[in-house]
Every structure is written in structure tokens, then in C-alpha cells.
C-alpha positions in Angstrom: 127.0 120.0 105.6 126.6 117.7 108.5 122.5 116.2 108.3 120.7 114.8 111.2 118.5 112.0 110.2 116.3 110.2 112.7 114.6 107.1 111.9 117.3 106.4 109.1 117.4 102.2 109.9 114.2 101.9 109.0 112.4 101.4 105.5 111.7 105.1 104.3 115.2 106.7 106.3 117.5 104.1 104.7 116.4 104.7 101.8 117.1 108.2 102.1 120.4 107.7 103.4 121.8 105.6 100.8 120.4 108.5 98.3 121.9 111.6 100.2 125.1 110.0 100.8 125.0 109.0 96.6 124.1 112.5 95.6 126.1 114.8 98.0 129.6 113.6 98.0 130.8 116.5 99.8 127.9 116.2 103.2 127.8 113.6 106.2 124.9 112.0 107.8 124.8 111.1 111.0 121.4 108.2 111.7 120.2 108.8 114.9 117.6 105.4 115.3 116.4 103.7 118.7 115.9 100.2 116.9 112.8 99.5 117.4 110.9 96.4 115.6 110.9 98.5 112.3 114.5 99.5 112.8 117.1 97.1 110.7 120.8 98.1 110.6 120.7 95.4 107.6 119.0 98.1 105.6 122.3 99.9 105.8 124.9 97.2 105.9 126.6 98.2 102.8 127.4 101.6 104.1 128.7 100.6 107.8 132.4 101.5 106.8 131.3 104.1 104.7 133.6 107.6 105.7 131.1 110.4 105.5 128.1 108.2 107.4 127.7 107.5 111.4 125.0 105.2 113.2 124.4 106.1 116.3 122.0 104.2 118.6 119.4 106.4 120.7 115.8 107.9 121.6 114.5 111.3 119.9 112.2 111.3 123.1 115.8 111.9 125.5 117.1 115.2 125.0 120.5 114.1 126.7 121.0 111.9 123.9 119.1 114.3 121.0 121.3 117.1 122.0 124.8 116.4 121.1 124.5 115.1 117.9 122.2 118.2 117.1 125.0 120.3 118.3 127.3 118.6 115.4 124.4 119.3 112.5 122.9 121.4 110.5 120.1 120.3 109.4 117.5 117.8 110.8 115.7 115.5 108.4 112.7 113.8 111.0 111.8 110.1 109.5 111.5 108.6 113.1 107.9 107.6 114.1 105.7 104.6 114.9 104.0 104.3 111.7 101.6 101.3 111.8 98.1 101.8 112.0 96.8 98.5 113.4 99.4 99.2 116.2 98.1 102.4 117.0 94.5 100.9 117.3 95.8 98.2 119.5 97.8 101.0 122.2 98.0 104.6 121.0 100.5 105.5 123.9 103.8 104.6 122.0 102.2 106.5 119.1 102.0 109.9 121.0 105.5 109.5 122.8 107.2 108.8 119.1 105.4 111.0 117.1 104.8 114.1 118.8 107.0 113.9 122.4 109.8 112.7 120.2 108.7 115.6 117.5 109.4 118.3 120.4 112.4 117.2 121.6 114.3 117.1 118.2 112.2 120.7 116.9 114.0 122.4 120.5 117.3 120.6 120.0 117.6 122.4 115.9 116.4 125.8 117.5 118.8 125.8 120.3 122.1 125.1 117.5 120.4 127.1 115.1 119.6 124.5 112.3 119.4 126.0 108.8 116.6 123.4 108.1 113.8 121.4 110.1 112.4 118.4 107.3 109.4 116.8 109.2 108.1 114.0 107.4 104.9 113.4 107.5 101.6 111.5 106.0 98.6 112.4 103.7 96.5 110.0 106.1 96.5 113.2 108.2 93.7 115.1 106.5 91.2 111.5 106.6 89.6 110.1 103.9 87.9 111.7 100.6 85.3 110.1 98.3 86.2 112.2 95.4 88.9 114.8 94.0 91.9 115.9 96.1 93.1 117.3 98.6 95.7 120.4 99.0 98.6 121.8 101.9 95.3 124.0 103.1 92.9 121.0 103.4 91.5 121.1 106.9 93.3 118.1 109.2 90.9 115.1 109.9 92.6 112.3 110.8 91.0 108.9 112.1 93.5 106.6 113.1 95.4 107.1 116.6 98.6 106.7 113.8 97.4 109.8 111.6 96.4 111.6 114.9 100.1 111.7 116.3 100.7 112.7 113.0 98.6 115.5 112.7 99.7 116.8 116.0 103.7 116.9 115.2 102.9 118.7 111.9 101.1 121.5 113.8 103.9 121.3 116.6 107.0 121.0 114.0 104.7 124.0 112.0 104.5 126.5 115.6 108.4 126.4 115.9 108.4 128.0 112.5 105.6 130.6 113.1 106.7 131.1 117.2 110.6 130.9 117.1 111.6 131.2 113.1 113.0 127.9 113.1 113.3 127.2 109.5 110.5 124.1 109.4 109.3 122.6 106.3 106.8 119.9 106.4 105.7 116.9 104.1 103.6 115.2 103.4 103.7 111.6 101.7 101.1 109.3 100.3 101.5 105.4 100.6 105.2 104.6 100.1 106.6 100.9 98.7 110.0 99.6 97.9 112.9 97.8 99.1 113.4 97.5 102.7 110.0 98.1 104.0 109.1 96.2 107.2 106.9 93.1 106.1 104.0 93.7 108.4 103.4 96.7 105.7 100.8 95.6 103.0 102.4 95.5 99.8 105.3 93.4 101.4 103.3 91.5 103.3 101.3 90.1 100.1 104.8 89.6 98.1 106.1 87.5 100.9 102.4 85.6 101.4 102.7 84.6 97.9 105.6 83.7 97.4 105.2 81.0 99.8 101.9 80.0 98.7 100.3 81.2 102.0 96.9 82.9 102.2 96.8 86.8 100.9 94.5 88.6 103.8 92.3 91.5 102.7 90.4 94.2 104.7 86.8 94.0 103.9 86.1 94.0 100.4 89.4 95.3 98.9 88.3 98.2 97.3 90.3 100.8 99.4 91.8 103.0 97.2 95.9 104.6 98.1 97.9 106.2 95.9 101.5 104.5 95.9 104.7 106.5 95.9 108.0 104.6 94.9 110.0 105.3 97.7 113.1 106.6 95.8 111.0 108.9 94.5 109.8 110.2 97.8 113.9 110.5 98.5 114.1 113.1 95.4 111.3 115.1 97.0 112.4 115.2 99.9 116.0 116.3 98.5 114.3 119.0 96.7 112.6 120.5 99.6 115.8 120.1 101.6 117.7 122.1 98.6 114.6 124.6 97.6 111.5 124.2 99.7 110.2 127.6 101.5 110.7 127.7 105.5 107.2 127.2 107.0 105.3 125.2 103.7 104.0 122.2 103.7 104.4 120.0 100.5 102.2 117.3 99.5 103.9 114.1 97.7 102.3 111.9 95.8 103.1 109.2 93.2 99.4 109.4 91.5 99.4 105.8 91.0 96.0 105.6 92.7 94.5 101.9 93.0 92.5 99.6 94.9 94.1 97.1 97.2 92.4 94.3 95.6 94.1 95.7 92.4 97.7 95.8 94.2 97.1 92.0 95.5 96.0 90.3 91.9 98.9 92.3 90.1 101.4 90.3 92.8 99.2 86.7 92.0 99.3 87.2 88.7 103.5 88.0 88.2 104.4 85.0 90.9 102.3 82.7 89.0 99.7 82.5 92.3 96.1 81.7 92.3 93.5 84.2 92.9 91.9 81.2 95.4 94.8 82.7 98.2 93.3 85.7 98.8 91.3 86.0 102.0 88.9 89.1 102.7 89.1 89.4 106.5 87.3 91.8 109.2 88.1 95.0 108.5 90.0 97.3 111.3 88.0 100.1 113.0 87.8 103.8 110.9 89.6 102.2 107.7 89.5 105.4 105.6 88.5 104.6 102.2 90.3 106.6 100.2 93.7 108.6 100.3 94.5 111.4 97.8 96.7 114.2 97.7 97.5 117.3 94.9 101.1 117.4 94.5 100.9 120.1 92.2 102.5 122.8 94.7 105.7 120.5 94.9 106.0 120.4 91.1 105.4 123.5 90.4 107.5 125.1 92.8 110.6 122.7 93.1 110.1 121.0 90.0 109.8 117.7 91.6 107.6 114.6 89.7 107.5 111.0 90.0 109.1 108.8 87.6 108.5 105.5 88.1 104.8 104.6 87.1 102.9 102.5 90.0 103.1 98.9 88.4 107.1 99.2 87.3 107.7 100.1 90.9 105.8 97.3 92.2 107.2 95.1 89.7 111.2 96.5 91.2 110.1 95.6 94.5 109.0 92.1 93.7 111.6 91.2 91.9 113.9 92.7 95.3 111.8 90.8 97.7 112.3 87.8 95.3 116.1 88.2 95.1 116.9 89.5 99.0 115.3 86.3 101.0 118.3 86.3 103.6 116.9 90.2 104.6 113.7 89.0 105.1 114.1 85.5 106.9 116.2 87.2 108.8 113.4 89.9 109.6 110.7 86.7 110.4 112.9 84.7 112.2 114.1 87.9 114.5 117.7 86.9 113.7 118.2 90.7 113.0 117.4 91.8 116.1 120.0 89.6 118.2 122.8 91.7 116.7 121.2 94.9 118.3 122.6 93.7 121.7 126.0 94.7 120.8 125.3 98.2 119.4 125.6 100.4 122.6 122.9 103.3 123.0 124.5 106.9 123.8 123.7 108.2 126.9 
């Protein structure tokens, strides 16, 4: 089996990669990523030789380039979008031509080779914030972020192509992911790299803004089981149910570097910061058998410890250095 996987140089894709190519010795990938900011072929150094994996520099929004590679998969797994929210506060534009132009191009690229599956990747912050108890694949859509928006708009896009043409689309869902890899403007990162260097920790309002984290090699087993077992036109909710405040997140990462609570800085809050993110990932368990298995503060204590013992990866990130090496990867078309 030959997979498609967009977006696979940055945090969530590589990840991915590295799993599929460990677990299915007998498939290929082929990373189609445009290198943006987020996007760091150092996430996937290791496997640059590797026989049964090919990088290939382009734009999900340019059919001319979408097309050919489609035409040598089977399957599309879709982890390219822009993901930060600030960002999309600051100009929603590149938000929409990612997430939902780039959406329909790659949805009409798997229909026209006939693509035995469609993974769209997607976010719980598209059904909003919710005070209390959960929310399920029926909850109604309520995003408030330009982010979650785009979002919300290539789930129900990615979802027509299964209800209009039969393409066999499956969407997910994910709650807040952490882990190696993941681009330091990204909270959890963000605070371990602050602290380390003894550098203020800065906090939205009062702190208390409650996600539920998902190890990100856990979300890599969900998605394989929904790539493996998940039904043609379902949407899957995945969650780690490690539910806790920032403020809880931030103390935890003090507290193991040896850090005074003194660095942490409450700052303005961004516009429509929903409060709380929670999703039932019963219908994933009980269908494809999937669970977490790494509890929320092991996880965070991994990805410490990796931030801790990786500081060439993310110098290299600050500094830009990675990004002078993108001149001399060519993009297709």
C-alpha cells in the first residue's frame, strides 16, 4: 500500500510517519509538505535514506502538484493545516486557503484515482467550548477561533465527498496533542523551553483553561486504527482524558526543572479563548478498540526529558538555522 501523507514534516505528521513506516513493513509513504514555519525536515532526518519513505516538497492548494502523487497512492492521510490559533486571529486568510482550499483539492485528487481511504485530521476545538460534561461525533459545530472555523469547514467539506461522491472519508477528531517535535510557539513546548532558560513562563488570563492532552503517539495508534477499521463516512473523537488546567501544565514543568513559581507571568488574554475543551472518545474505543496509554503527567514528563536532551532541534528551530536548508529542496511543479 502506497499512503499519501500531507503535512508529515511537521509535529503531529512526523510523528505519524515514523510510526507507519515502524508498524507496516510491507507499505510506503510518500510526505507531501510545503515547509512552511511549522514544517522541519529535522523531524524526519533519521529516515531521509529510508527505502520505503519519499519527501516531496509541494502545496495541497496546487492540484498540478496534488495530482501525481495521488495518482501513485492509495490512501490519503490529511495532517496539513495552519494550526495556530493566535495566527489565525492575527490574518485568517492563510487559515482558509490551508485548511479548507487545500482540503478540496486533495478530497478531488483521492476521488479522481479512486483512494480506498480519505483520513482528514481534524480538531475537537471545532464544536467550541463546554462548561460541563462532554461532547460527542453528533455535537452541533461551534467553533470560535478563525483556526477552528477553517476546521470546521474542511470536516463538513472532506464529510460531502463521502455523502455526494462515495469517497471513502473518515474524519477525526483530536484534542490537545504534546510530544516530541512540536513547533515551540505551541504552549506546552513553549513553557519547557521558557524554563529551561530561566525566562518568564507567560499565561493567558488567569490560567485556569482547562484541555485535555493527548500523547501524540497515542494519537498515531488512533489514527492507525481508523486507517485499518474505521467506517467510511464516521467521525471519531480522540481524546487522551488527561483534562487539566494550564496553570496545572505550567507548575508541573517549574516543579520537575527545579524553576520558581515567581516566572510565571499571567498576560492579556487572546480574543474568544474558549474555556474548556472536552471530547467522548468512547465511540473510538468501543468500536476499534483504541485507548490511550500513556497517563497525562508520564507523557509530559517524556517530552521534557526530549526537549531537555534534543537542544540542537530546537536552537536550530529559534535561531531559523533549519530553515536555510529548505533552499536546496526543490518544489515539484
Amino acid at each position: 500500500m502506497n499512503v499519501l501523507v500531507t503535512g508529515g514534516a511537521g509535529f503531529i505528521g512526523s510523528n505519524f510517519v515514523r510510526h507507519f513506516l515502524q508498524t507496516h513493513p510491507n507499505d510506503r509513504v510518500i510526505n507531501l509538505d510545503l515547509l512552511t514555519y511549522a514544517g522541519n525536515l529535522d523531524n524526519l532526518s533519521d529516515l531521509s535514506a529510508h527505502p520505503r519513505y519519499q519527501f516531496v516538497r509541494g502545496d495541497i492548494t496546487d492540484a498540478s502538484q496534488v495530482d501525481p502523487l495521488a495518482a501513485l497512492a492509495s490512501v490519503t492521510i490529511h495532517f496539513a493545516a495552519e494550526s495556530h490559533v493566535d495566527r489565525s486571529i492575527t490574518d485568517a486568510w492563510p487559515f482558509v486557503r490551508t485548511n479548507v482550499c487545500g482540503t478540496d483539492v486533495l478530497l478531488a485528487a483521492a476521488r479522481r484515482h479512486g483512494h480506498e481511504r480519505f483520513i482528514h485530521i481534524s480538531t475537537d476545538e471545532v464544536y467550541g467550548s463546554r462548561e460541563a460534561g462532554y461532547f460527542d461525533e453528533a455535537s452541533p459545530l461551534s467553533p470560535t477561533s478563525p483556526y477552528a472555523a477553517s476546521k470546521a469547514a474542511s470536516d463538513l467539506l472532506a464529510l460531502s465527498y463521502y455523502k455526494t461522491h462515495g469517497l471513502p472519508v473518515v474524519v477525526t477528531r483530536c484534542t490537545n496533542n504534546y510530544g516530541p517535535y512540536q513547533f515551540p510557539e505551541k504552549m506546552i513546548p513553549l513553557m519547557i523551553l521558557s524554563a529551561i532558560d530561566s525566562q518568564p513562563l507567560p499565561v493567558y488570563g488567569d490560567g485556569l483553561y482547562i484541555r485535555d492532552w493527548l500523547f501524540v503517539h497515542d494519537h498515531c495508534t488512533a489514527i492507525d486504527r481508523v486507517l485499518s477499521a474505521g467506517r467510511p463516512g464516521e467521525i471519531y473523537n480522540i481524546g487522551g482524558q488527561g483534562n487539566v488546567t494550564n496553570l496545572e501544565v505550567v507548575r508541573l514543568i517549574l516543579k520537575w526543572l527545579d524553576r520558581p513559581e515567581s516566572l510565571i507571568r499571567h498576560v492579556k488574554d487572546r480574543p474568544g479563548h474558549d474555556r474548556r475543551y472536552a471530547v467522548n472518545p468512547d465511540k473510538i474505543g468501543h468500536e476499534l478498540g483504541w485507548r490511550p496509554t500513556v497517563d497525562f503527567e508520564a507523557g509530559l514528563r517524556t517530552t521534557l526529558d526530549w526537549y531537555r536532551d534534543n537542544s540542537g532541534w530546537w536552537k536550530n528551530v529559534a535561531s531559523g538555522e533549519y530553515r536555510n536548508r529548505y533552499e536546496q529542496v526543490e518544489t515539484i511543479g
